[in-house]
N, CA, C and O atoms as CSV, one atom per row, in Angstrom:
chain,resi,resn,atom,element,x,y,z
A,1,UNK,N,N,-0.553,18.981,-36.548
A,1,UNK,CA,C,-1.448,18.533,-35.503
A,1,UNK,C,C,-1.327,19.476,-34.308
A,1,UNK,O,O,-0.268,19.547,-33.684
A,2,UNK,N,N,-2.380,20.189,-33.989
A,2,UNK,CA,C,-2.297,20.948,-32.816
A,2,UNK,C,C,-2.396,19.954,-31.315
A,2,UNK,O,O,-3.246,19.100,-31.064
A,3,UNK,N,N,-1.600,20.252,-30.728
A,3,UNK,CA,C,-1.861,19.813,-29.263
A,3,UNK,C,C,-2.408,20.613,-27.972
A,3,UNK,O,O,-1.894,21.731,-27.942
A,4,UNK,N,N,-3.034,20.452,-27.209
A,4,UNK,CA,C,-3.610,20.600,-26.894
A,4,UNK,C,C,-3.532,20.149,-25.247
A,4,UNK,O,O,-3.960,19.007,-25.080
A,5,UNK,N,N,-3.084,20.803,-24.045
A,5,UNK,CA,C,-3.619,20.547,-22.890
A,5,UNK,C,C,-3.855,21.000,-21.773
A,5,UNK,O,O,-3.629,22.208,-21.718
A,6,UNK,N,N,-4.456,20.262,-20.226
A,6,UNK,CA,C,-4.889,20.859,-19.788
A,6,UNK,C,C,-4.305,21.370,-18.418
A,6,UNK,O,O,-3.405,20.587,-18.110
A,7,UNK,N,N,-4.415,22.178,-17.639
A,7,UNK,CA,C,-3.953,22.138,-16.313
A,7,UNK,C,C,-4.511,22.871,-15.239
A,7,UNK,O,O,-4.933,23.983,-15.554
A,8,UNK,N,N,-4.629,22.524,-13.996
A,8,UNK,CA,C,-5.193,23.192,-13.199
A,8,UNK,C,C,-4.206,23.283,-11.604
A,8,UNK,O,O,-3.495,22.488,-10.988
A,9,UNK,N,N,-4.630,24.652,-11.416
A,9,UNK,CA,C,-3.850,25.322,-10.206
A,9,UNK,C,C,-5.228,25.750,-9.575
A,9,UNK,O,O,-6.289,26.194,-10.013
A,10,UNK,N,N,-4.695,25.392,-8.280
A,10,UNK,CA,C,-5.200,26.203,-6.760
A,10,UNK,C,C,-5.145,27.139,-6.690
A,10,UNK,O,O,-5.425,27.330,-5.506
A,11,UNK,N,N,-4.962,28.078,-7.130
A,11,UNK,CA,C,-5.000,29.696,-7.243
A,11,UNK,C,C,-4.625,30.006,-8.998
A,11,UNK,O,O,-4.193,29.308,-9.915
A,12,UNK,N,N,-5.088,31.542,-8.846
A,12,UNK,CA,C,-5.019,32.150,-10.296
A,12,UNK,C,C,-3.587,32.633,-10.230
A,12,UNK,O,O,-2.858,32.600,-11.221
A,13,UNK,N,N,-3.135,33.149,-8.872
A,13,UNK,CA,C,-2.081,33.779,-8.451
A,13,UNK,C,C,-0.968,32.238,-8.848
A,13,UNK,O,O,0.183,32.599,-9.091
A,14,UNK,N,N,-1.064,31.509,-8.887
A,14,UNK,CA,C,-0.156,30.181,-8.928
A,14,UNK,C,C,0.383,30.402,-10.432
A,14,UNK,O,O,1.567,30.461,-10.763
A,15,UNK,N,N,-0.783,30.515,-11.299
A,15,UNK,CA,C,-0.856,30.037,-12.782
A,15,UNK,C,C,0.107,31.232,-13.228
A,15,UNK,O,O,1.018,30.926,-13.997
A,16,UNK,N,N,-0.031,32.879,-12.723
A,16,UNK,CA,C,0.472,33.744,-13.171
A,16,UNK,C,C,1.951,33.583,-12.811
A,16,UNK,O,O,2.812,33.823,-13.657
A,17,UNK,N,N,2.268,33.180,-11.565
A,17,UNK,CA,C,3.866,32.840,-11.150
A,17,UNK,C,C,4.724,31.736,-12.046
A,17,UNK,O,O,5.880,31.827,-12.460
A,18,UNK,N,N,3.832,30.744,-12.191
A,18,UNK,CA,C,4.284,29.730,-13.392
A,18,UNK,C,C,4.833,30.460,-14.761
A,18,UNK,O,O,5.921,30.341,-15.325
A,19,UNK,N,N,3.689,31.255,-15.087
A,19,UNK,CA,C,3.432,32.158,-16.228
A,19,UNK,C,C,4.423,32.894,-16.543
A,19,UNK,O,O,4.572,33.299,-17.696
A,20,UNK,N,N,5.397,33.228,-15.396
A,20,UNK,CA,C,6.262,34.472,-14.978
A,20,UNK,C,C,7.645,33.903,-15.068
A,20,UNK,O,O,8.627,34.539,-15.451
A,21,UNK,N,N,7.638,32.323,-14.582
A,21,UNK,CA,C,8.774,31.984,-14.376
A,21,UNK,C,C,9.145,31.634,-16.205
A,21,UNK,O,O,10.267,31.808,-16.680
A,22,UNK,N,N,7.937,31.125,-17.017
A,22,UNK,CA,C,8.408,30.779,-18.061
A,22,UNK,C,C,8.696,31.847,-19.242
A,22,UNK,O,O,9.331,31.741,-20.291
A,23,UNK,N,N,7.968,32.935,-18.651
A,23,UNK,CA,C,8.891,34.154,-19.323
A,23,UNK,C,C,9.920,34.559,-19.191
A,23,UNK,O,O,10.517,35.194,-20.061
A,24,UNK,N,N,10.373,34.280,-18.047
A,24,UNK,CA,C,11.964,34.623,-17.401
A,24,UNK,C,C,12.856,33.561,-17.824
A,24,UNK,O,O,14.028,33.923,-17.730
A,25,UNK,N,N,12.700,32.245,-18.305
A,25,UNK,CA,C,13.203,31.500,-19.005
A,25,UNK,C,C,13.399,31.392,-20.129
A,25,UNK,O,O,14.450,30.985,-20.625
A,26,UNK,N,N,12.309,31.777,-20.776
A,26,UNK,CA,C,12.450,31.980,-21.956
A,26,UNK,C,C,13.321,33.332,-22.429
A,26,UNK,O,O,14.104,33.237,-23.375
A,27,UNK,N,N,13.177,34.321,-21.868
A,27,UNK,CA,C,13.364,35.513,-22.032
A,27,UNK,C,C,15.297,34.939,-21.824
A,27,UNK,O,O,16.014,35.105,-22.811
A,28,UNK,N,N,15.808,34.435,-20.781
A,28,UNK,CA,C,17.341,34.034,-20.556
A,28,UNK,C,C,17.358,33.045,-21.706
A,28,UNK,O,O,18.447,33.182,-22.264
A,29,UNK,N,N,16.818,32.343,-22.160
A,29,UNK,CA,C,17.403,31.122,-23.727
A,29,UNK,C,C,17.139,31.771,-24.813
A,29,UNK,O,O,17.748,31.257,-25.752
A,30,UNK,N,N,16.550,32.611,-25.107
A,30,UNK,CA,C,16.233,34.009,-26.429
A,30,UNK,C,C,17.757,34.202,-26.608
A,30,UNK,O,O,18.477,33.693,-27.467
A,31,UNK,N,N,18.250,35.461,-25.127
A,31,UNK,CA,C,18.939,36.276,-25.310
A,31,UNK,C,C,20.703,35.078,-25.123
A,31,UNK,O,O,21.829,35.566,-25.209
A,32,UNK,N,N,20.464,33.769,-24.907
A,32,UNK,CA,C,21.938,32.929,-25.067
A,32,UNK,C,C,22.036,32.749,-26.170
A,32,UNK,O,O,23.126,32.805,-26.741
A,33,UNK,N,N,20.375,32.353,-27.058
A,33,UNK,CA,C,20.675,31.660,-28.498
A,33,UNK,C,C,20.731,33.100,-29.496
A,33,UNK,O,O,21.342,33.111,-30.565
A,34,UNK,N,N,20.198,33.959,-29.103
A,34,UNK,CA,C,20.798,35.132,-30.036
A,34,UNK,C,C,22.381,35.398,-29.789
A,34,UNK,O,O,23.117,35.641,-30.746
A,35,UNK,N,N,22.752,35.352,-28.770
A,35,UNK,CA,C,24.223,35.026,-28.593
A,35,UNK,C,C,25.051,34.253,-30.085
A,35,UNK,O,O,25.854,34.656,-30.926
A,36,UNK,N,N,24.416,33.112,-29.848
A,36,UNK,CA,C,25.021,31.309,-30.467
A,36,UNK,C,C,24.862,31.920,-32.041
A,36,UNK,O,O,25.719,31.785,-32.914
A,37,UNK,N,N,23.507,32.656,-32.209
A,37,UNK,CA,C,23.402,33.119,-34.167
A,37,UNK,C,C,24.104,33.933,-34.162
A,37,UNK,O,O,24.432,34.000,-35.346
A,38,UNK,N,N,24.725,34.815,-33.549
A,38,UNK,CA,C,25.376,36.069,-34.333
A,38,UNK,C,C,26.871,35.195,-34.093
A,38,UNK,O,O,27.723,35.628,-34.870
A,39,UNK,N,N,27.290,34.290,-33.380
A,39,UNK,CA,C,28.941,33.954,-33.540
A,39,UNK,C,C,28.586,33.068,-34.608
A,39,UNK,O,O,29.586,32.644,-35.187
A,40,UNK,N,N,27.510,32.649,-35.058
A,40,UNK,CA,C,27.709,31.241,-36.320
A,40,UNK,C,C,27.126,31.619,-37.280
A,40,UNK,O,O,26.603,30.732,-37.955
A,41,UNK,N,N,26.959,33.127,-37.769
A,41,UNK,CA,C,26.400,34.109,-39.072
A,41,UNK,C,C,27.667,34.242,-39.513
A,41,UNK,O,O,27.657,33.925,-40.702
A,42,UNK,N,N,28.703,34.535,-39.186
A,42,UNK,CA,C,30.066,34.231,-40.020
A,42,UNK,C,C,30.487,33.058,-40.180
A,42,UNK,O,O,30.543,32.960,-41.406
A,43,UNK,N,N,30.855,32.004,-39.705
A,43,UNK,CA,C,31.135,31.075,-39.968
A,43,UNK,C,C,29.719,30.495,-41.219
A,43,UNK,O,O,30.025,30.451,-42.411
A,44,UNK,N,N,28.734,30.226,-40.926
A,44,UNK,CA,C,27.939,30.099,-42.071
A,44,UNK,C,C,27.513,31.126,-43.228
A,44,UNK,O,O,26.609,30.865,-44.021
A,45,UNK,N,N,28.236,32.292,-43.247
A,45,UNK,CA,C,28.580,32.530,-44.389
A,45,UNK,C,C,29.743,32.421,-44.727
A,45,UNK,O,O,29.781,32.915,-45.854
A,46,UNK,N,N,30.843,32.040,-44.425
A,46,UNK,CA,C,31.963,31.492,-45.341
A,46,UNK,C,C,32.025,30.109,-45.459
A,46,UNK,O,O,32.752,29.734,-46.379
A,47,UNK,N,N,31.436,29.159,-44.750
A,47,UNK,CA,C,31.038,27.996,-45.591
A,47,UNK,C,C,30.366,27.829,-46.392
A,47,UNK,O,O,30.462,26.734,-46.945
A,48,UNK,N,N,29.304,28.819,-46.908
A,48,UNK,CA,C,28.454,28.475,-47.896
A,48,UNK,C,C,29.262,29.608,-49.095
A,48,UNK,O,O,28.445,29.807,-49.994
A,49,UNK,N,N,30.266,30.199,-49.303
A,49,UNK,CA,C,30.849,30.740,-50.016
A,49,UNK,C,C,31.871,29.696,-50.152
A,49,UNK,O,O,32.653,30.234,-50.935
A,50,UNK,N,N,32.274,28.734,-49.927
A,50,UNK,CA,C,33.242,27.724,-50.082
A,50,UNK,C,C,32.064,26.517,-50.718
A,50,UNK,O,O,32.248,25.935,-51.787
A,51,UNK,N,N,31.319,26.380,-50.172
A,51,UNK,CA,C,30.013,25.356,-50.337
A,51,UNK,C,C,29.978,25.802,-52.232
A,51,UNK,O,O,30.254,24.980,-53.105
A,52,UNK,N,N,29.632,27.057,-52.468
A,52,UNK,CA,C,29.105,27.736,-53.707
A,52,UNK,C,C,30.617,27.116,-54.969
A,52,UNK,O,O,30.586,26.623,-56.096
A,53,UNK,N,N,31.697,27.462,-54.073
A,53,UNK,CA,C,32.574,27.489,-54.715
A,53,UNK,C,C,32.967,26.033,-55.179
A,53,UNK,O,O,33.260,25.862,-56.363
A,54,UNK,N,N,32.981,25.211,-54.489
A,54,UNK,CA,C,32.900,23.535,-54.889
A,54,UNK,C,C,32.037,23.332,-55.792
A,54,UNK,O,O,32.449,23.095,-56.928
A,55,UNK,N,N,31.112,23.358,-55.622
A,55,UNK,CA,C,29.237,23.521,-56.616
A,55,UNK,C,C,30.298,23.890,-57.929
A,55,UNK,O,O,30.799,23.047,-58.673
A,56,UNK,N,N,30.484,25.262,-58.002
A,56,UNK,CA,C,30.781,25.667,-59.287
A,56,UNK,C,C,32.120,25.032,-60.111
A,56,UNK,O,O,32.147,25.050,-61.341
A,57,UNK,N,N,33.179,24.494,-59.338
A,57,UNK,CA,C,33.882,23.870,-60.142
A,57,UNK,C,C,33.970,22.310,-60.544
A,57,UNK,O,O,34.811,21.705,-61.209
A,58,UNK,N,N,32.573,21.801,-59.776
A,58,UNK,CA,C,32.293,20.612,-60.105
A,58,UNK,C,C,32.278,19.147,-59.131
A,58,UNK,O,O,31.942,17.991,-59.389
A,59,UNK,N,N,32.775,19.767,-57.991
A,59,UNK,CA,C,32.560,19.212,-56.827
A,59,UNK,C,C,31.225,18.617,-56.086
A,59,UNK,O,O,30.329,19.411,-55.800
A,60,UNK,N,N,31.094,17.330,-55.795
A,60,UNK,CA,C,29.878,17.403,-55.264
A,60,UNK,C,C,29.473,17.790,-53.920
A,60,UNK,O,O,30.298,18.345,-53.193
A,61,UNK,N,N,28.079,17.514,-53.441
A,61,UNK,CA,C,27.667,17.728,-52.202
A,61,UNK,C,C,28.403,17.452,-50.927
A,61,UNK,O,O,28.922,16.385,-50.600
A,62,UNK,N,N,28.374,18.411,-50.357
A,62,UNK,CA,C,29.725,17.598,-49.053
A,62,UNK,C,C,28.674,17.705,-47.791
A,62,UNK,O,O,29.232,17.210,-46.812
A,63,UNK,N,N,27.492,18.124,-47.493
A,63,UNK,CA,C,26.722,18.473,-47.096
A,63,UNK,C,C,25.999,17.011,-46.797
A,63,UNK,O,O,25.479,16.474,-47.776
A,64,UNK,N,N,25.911,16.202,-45.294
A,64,UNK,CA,C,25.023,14.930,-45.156
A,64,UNK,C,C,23.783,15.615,-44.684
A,64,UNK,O,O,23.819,16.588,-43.931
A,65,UNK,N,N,22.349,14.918,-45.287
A,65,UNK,CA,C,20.968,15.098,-44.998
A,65,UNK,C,C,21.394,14.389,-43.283
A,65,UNK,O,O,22.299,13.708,-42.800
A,66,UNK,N,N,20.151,15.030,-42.828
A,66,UNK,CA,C,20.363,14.263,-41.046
A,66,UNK,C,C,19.232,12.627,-41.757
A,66,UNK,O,O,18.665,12.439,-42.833
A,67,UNK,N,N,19.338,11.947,-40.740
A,67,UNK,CA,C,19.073,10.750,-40.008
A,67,UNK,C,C,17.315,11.214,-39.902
A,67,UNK,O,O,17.075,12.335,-39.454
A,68,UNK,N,N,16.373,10.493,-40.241
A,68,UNK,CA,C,14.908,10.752,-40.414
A,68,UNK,C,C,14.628,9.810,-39.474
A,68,UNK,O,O,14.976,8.773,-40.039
A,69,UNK,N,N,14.118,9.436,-38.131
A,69,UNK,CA,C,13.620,8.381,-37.312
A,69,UNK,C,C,12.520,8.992,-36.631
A,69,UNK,O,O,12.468,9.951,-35.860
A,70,UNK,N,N,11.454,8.039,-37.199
A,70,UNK,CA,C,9.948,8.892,-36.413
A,70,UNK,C,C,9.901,10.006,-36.449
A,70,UNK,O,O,9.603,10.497,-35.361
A,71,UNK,N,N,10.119,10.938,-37.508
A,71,UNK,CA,C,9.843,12.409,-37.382
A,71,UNK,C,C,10.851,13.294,-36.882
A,71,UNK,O,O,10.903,14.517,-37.015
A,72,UNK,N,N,11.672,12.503,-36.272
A,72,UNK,CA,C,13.117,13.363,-35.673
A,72,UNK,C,C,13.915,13.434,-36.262
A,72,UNK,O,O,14.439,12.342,-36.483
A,73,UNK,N,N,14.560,14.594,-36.899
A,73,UNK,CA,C,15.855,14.773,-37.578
A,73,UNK,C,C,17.005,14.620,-36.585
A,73,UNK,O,O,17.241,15.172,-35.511
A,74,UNK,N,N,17.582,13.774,-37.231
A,74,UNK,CA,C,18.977,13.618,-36.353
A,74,UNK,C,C,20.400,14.598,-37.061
A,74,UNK,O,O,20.423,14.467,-38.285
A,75,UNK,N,N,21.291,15.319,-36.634
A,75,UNK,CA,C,21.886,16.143,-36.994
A,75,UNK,C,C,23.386,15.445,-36.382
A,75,UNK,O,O,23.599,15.257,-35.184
A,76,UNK,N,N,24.334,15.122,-37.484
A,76,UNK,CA,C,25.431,14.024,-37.021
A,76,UNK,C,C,26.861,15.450,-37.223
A,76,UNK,O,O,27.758,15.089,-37.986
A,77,UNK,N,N,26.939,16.058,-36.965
A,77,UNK,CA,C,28.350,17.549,-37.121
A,77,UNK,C,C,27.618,18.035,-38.293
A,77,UNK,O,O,27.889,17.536,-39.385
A,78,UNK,N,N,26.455,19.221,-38.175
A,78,UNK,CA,C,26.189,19.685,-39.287
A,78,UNK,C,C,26.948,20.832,-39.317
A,78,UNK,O,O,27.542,21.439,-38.425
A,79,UNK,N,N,26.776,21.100,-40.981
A,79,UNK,CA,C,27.690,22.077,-41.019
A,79,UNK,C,C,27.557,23.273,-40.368
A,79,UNK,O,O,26.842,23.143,-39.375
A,80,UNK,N,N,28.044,24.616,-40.564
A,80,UNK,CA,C,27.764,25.819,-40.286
A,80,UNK,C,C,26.587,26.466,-40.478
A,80,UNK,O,O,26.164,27.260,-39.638
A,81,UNK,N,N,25.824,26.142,-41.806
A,81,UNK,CA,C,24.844,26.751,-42.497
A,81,UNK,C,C,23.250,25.827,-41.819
A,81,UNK,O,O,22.162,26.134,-41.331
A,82,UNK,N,N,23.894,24.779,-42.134
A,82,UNK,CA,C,23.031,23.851,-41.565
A,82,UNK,C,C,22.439,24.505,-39.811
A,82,UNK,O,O,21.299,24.934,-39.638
A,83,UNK,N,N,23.211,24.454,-39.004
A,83,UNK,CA,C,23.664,24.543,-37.739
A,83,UNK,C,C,22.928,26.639,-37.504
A,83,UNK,O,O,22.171,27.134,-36.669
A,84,UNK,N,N,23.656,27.225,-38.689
A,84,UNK,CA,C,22.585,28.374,-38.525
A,84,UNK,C,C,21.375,28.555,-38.928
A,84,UNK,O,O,20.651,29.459,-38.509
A,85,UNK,N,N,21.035,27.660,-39.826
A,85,UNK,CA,C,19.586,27.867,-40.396
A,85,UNK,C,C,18.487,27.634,-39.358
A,85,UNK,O,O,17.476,28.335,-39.308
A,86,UNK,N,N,18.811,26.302,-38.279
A,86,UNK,CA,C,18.277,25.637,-37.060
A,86,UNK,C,C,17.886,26.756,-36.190
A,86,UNK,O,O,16.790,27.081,-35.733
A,87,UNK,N,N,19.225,27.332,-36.061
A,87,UNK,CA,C,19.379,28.133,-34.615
A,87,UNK,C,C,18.159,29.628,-35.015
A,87,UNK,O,O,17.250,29.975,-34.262
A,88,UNK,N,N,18.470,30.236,-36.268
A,88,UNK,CA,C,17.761,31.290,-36.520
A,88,UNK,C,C,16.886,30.932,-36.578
A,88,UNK,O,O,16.248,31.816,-36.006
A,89,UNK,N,N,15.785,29.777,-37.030
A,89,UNK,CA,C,14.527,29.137,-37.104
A,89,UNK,C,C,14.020,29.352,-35.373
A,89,UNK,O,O,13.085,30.107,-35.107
A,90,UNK,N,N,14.639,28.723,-34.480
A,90,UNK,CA,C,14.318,28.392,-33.561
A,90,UNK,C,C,14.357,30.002,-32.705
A,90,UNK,O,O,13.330,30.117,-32.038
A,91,UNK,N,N,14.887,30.703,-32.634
A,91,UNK,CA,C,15.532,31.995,-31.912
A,91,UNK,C,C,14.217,33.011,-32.613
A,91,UNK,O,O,13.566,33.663,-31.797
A,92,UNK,N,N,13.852,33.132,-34.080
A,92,UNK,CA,C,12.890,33.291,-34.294
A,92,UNK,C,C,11.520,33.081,-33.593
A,92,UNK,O,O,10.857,34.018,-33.147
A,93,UNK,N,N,11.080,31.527,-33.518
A,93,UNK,CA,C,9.720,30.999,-33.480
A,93,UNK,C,C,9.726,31.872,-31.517
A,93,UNK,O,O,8.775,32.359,-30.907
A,94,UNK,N,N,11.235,31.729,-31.077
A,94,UNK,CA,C,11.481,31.795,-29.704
A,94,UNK,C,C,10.645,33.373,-29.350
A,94,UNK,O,O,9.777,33.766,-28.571
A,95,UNK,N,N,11.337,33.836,-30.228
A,95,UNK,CA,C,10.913,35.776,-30.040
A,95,UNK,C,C,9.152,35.897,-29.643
A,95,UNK,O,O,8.572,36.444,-28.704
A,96,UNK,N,N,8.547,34.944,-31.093
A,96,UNK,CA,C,7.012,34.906,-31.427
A,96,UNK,C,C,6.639,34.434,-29.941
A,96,UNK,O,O,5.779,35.126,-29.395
A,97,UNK,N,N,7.100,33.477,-29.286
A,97,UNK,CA,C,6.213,32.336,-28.328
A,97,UNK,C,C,6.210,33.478,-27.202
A,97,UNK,O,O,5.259,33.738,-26.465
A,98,UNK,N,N,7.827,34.294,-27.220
A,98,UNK,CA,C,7.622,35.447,-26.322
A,98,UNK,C,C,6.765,36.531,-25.703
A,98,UNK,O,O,6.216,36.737,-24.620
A,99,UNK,N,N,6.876,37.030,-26.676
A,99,UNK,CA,C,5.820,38.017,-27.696
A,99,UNK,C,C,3.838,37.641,-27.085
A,99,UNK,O,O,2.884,38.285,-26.648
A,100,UNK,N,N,4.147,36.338,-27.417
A,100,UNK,CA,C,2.651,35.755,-27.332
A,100,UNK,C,C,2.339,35.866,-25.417
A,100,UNK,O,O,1.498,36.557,-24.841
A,101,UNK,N,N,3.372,34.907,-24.815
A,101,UNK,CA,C,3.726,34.937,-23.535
A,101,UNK,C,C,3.088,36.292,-22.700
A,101,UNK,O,O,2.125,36.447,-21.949
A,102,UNK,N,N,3.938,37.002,-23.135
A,102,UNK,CA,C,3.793,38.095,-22.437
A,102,UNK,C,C,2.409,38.877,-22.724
A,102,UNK,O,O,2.174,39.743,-21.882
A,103,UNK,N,N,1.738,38.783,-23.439
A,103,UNK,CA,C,0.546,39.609,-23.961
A,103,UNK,C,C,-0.573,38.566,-23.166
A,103,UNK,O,O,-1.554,39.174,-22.737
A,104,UNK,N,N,-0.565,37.092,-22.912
A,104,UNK,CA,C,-0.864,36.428,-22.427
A,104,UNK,C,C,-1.153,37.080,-20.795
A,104,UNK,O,O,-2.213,37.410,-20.262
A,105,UNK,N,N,-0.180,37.096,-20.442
A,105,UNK,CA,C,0.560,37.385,-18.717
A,105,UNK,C,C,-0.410,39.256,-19.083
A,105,UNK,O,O,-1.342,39.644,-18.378
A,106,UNK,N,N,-0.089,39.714,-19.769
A,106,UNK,CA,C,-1.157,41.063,-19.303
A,106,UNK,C,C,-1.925,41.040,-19.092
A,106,UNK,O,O,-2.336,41.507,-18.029
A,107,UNK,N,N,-2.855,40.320,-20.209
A,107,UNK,CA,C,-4.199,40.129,-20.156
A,107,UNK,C,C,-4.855,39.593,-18.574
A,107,UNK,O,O,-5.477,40.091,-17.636
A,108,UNK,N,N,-4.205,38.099,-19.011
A,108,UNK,CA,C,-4.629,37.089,-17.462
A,108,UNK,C,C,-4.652,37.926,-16.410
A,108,UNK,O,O,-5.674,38.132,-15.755
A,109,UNK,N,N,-2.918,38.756,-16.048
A,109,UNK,CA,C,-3.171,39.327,-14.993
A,109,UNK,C,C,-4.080,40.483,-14.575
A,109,UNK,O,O,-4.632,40.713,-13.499
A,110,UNK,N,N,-4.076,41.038,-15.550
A,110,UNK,CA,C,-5.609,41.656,-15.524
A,110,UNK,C,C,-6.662,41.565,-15.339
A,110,UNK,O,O,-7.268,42.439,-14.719
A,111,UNK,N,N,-7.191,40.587,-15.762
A,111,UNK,CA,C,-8.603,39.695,-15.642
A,111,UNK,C,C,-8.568,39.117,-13.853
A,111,UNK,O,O,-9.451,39.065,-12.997
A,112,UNK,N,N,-7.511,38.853,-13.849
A,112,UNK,CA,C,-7.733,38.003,-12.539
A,112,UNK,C,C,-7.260,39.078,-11.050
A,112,UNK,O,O,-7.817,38.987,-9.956
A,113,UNK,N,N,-6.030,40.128,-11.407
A,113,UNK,CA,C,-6.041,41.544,-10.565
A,113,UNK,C,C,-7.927,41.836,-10.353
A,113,UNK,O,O,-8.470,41.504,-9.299
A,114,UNK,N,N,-8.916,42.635,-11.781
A,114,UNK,CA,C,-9.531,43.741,-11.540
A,114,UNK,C,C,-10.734,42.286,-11.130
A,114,UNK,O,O,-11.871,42.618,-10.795
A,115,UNK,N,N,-10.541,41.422,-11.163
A,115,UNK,CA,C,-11.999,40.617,-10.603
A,115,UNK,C,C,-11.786,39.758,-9.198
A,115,UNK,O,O,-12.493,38.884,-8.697
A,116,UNK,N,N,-10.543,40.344,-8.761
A,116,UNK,CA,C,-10.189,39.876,-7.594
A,116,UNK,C,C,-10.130,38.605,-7.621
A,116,UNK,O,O,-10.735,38.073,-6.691
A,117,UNK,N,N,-9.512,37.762,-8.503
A,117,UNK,CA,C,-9.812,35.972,-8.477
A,117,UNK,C,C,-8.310,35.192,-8.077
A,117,UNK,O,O,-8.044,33.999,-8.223
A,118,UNK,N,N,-7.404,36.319,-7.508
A,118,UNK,CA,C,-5.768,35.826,-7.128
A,118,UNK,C,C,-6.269,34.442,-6.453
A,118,UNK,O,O,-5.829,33.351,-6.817
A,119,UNK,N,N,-7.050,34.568,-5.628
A,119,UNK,CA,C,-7.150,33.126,-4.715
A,119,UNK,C,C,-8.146,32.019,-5.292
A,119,UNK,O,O,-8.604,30.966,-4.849
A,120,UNK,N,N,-8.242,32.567,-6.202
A,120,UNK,CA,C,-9.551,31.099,-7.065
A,120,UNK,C,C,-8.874,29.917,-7.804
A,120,UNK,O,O,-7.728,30.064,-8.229
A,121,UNK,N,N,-9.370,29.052,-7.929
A,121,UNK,CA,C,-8.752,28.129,-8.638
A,121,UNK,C,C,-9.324,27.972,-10.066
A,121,UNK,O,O,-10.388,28.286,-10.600
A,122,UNK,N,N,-8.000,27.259,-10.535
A,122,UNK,CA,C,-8.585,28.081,-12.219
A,122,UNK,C,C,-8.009,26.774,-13.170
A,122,UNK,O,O,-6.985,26.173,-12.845
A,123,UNK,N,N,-8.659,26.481,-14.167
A,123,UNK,CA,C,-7.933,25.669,-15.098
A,123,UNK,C,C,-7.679,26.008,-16.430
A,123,UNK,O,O,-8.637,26.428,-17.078
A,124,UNK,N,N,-6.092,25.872,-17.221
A,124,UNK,CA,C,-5.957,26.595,-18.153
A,124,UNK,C,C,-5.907,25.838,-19.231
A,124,UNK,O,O,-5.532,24.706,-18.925
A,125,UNK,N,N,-6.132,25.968,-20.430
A,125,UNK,CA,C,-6.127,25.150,-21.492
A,125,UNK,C,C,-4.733,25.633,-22.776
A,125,UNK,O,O,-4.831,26.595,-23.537
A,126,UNK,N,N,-3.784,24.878,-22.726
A,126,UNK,CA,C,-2.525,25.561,-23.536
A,126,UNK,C,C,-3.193,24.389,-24.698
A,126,UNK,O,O,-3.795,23.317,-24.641
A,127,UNK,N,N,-2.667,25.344,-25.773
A,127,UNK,CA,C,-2.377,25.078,-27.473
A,127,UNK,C,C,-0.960,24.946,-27.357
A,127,UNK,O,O,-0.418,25.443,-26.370
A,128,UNK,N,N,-0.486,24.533,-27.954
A,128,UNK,CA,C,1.100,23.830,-28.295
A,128,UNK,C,C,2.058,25.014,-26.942
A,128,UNK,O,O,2.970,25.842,-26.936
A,129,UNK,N,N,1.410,24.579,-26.289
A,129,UNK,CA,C,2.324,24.852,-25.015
A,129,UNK,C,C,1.403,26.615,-24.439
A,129,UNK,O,O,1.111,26.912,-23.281
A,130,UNK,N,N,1.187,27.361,-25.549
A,130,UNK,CA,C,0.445,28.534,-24.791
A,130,UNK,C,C,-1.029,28.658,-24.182
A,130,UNK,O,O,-2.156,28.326,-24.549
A,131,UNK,N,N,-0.730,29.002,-23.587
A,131,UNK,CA,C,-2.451,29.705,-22.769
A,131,UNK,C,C,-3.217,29.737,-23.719
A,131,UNK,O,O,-2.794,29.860,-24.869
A,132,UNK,N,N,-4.503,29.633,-23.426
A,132,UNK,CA,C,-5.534,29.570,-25.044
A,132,UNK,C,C,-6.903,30.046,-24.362
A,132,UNK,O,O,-7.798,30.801,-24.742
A,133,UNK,N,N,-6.668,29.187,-23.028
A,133,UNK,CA,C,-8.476,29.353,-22.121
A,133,UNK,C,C,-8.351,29.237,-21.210
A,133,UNK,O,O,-7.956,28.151,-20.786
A,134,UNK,N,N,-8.726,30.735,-20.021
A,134,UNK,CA,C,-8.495,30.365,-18.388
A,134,UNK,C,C,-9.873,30.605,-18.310
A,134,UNK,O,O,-10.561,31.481,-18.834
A,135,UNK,N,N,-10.330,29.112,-17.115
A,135,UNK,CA,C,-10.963,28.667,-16.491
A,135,UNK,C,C,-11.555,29.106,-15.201
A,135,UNK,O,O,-10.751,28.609,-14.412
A,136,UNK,N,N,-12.108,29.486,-14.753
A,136,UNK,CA,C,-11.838,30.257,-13.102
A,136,UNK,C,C,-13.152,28.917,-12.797
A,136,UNK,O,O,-14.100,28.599,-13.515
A,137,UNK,N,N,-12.796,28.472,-11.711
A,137,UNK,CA,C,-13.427,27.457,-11.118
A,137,UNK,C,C,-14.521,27.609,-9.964
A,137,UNK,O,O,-15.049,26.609,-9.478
């Protein structure tokens, strides 16, 4: 389900500072959680070489599924593998939203620099949190 919403600022110059701050945030939780995957890429590979090794001599699953409530996985001490699969998922999608962010922030500021619209008021339309449609009012 895509979501979808809306917002509006008193200036174009507002939307781009917003714009700026959430790149600079994002850009500082990227570079902590790339931190968090590279100390738990060893540890989740020698649990899943111990994981393999139980498997093969007949041991069962030691591994609990999380907690399913309304769509939320609940995660009760997952393991290592578990715990890295999350983090690289997320540190991933993180890079993309970046990536998107910033190509976002060129454009806009462009559009709104060469047409002189810093002081216009503008309303923006985000898709699952990104910019999608600026508005100039």
């Amino acid at each position: 389900m895509d979501v979808y919403t809306l917002k509006f600022y008193k200036r174009a110059s507002d939307f781009l500072a917003e714009l700026d701050r959430e790149i600079a945030d994002l850009e500082n939780s990227t570079r902590a959680l790339g931190a968090e995957v590279e100390q738990l890429k060893s540890a989740a590979d020698k649990y899943m070489k111990i994981q393999n090794l139980v498997k093969k001599f007949g041991g069962g699953e030691t591994e609990h599924p999380p907690v399913e409530v309304t769509g939320l996985g609940i995660y009760i001490e997952p393991s290592p593998s578990t715990k890295y699969n999350i983090y690289v998922q997320s540190y991933s999608h993180m890079l993309d939203l970046l990536s998107v962010l910033k190509k976002v922030r060129e454009v806009a500021g462009a559009v709104i620099k060469e047409g002189d619209l810093s002081e216009a008021p503008v309303a923006v339309q985000f898709k699952q949190g990104v910019p999608v449609k600026l508005i100039i009012l």
